[in-house]
C-alpha positions as CSV (number, residue, x, y, z in Angstrom):
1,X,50.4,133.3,100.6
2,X,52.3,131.3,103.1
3,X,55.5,132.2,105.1
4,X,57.7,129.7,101.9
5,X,55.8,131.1,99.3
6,X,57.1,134.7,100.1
7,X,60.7,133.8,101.1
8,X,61.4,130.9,98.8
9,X,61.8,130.7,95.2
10,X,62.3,127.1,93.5
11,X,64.1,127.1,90.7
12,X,64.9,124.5,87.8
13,X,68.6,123.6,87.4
14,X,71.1,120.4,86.4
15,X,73.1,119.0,89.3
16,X,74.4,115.6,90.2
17,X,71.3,113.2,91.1
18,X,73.4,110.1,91.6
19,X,77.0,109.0,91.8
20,X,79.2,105.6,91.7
21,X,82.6,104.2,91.5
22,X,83.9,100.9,90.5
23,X,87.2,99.4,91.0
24,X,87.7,96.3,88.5
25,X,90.7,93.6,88.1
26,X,90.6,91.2,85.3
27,X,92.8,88.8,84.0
28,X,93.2,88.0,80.3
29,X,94.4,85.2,78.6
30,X,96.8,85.7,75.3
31,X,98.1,83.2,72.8
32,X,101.0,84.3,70.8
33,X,102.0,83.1,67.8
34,X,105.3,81.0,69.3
35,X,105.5,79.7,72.8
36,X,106.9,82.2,74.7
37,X,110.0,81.3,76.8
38,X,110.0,84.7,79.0
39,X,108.0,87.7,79.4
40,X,110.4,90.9,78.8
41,X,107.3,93.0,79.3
42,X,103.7,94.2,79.1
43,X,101.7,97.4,79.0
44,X,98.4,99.0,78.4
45,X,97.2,101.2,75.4
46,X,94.6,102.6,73.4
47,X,91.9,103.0,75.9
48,X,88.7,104.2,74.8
49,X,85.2,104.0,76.4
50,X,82.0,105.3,76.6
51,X,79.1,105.3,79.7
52,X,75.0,105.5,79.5
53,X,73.0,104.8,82.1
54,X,71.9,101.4,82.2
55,X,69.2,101.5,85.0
56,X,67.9,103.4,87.8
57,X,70.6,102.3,89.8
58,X,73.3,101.5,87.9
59,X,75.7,103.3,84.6
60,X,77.0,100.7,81.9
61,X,80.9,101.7,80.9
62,X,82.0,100.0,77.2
63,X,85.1,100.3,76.7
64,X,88.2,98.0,74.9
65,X,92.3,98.6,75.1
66,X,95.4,96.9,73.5
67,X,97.7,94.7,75.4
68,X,101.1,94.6,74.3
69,X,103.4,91.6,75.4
70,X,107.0,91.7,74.8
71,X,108.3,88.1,75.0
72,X,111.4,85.8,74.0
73,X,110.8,82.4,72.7
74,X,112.9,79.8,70.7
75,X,114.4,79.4,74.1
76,X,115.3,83.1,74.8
77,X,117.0,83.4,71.4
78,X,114.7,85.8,69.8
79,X,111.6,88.1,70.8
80,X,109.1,89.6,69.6
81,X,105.5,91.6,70.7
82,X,102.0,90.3,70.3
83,X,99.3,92.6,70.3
84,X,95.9,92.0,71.2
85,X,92.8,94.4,71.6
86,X,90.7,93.5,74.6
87,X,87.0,94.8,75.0
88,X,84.8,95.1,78.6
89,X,81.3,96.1,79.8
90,X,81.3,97.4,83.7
91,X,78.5,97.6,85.6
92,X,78.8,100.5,88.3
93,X,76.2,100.7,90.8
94,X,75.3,103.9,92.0
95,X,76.1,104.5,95.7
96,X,74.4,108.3,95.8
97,X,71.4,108.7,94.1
98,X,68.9,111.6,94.0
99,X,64.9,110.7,93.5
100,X,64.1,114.2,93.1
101,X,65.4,114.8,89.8
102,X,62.4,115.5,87.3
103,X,62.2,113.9,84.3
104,X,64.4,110.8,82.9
105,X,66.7,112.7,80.4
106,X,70.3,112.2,81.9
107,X,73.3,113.0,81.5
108,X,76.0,110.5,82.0
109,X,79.9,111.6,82.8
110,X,82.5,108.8,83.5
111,X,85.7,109.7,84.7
112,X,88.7,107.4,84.9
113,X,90.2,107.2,88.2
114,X,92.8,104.6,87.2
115,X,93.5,103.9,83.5
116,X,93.9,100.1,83.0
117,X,97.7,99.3,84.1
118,X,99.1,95.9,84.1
119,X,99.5,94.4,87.5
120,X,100.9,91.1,86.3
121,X,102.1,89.3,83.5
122,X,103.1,85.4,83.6
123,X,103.1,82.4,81.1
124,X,100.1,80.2,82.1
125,X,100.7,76.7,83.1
126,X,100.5,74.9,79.4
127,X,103.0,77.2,78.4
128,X,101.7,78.4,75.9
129,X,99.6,81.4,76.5
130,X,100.6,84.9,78.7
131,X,98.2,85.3,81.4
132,X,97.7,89.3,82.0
133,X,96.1,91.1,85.7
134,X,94.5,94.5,84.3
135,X,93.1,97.3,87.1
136,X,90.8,99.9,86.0
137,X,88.5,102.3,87.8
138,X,86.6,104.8,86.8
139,X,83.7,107.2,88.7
140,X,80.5,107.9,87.3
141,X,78.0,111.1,87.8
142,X,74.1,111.2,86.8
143,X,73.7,114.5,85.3
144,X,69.8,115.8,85.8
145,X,67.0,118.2,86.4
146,X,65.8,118.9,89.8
147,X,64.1,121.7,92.0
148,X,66.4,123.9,94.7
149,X,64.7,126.4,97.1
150,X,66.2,129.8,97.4
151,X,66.0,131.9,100.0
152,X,64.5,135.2,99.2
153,X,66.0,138.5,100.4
154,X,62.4,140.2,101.5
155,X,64.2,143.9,101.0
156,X,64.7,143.0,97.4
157,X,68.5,143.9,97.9
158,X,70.9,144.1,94.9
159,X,74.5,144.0,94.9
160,X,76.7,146.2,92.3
161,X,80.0,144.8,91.8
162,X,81.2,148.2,92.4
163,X,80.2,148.3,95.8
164,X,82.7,148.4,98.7
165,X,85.1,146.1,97.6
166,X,88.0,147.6,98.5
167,X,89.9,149.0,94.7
168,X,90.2,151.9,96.4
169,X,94.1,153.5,95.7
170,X,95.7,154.8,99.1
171,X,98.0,157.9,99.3
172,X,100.7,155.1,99.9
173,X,100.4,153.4,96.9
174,X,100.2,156.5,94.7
175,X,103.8,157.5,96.0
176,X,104.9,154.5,95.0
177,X,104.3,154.2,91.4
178,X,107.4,154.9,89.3
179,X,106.4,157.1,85.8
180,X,109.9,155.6,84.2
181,X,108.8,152.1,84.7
182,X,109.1,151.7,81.0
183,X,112.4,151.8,79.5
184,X,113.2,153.9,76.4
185,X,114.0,150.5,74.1
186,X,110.5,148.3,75.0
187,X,108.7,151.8,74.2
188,X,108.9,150.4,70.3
């Protein structure tokens, strides 16, 4: 046997075999059902999504939310809120990736980093839709097999978890323990 085969062990394990992150703006355009005269305000809901790995080098996010736009019209006489759900597909390329993982059955976790927000809200130039800025980002991580060496300890060493660590009462700290800690009424 060689010197690696006696101190090394490999062993089988999941660990992160590729990573990526993706920040996305995108605007989308919204017709309500009467020409809006002013925008009293807009937010972001509902967000759901799902990831799977796409290709070798890149993790596909699906995912939709609800835009809400609060808006007068009838020339700022009365208001009312359109909803609309939007849907997305982002592609996010993988900046780390690990060719050593062993076989092509992944795991795929997709974190949001920033939920979609509304950076902008405006009527368009016609007049007669809302124009809405949307952020997202979100990180991804390739979940896999792969091989990690281990060092060996030759002596076969073990470790107790009893062993020297310390729990060890002092003289001290046994004088100061107080036996009527407990009153007599939380006794019950």
């Amino acid at each position: 046997m060689s010197f690696l085969e006696h101190d090394y062990r490999e062993i089988i394990t999941k660990a992160v075999c590729g990573k990526g992150r993706k920040f996305t703006q995108a605007t989308h355009n919204i017709q309500p059902s009467h020409r809006p005269s002013s925008i009293l305000g807009c937010w972001v809901i509902n967000h759901l999504y799902n990831a799977k790995k796409k290709s070798e080098d890149t993790v596909e996010v699906n995912g939709s939310y609800d835009i809400n736009i609060w808006y007068s019209y009838n020339d700022n006489t009365k208001t009312e809120v359109v909803t609309e759900r939007v849907t997305y597909c982002d592609y996010i390329p993988l900046s780390v990736k690990d060719d050593n993982c062993l076989n092509d059955d992944y795991d795929v976790i997709a974190k949001v980093v920033q939920q979609p927000n509304c950076l902008e809200c405006e009527i368009d130039s016609h007049g007669n839709k809302v124009a809405v800025d949307v952020e997202r980002e979100f990180v991804v991580q390739i979940i896999g097999e792969t091989k990690v060496a281990v060092k060996v300890d030759p002596k076969g060493s073990t470790f107790n978890d009893d062993d020297d660590w310390g729990f060890d009462i002092t003289d001290d700290e046994l004088h100061e323990v107080k036996p009527d800690f407990v009153n007599d009424r939380d006794k019950d």
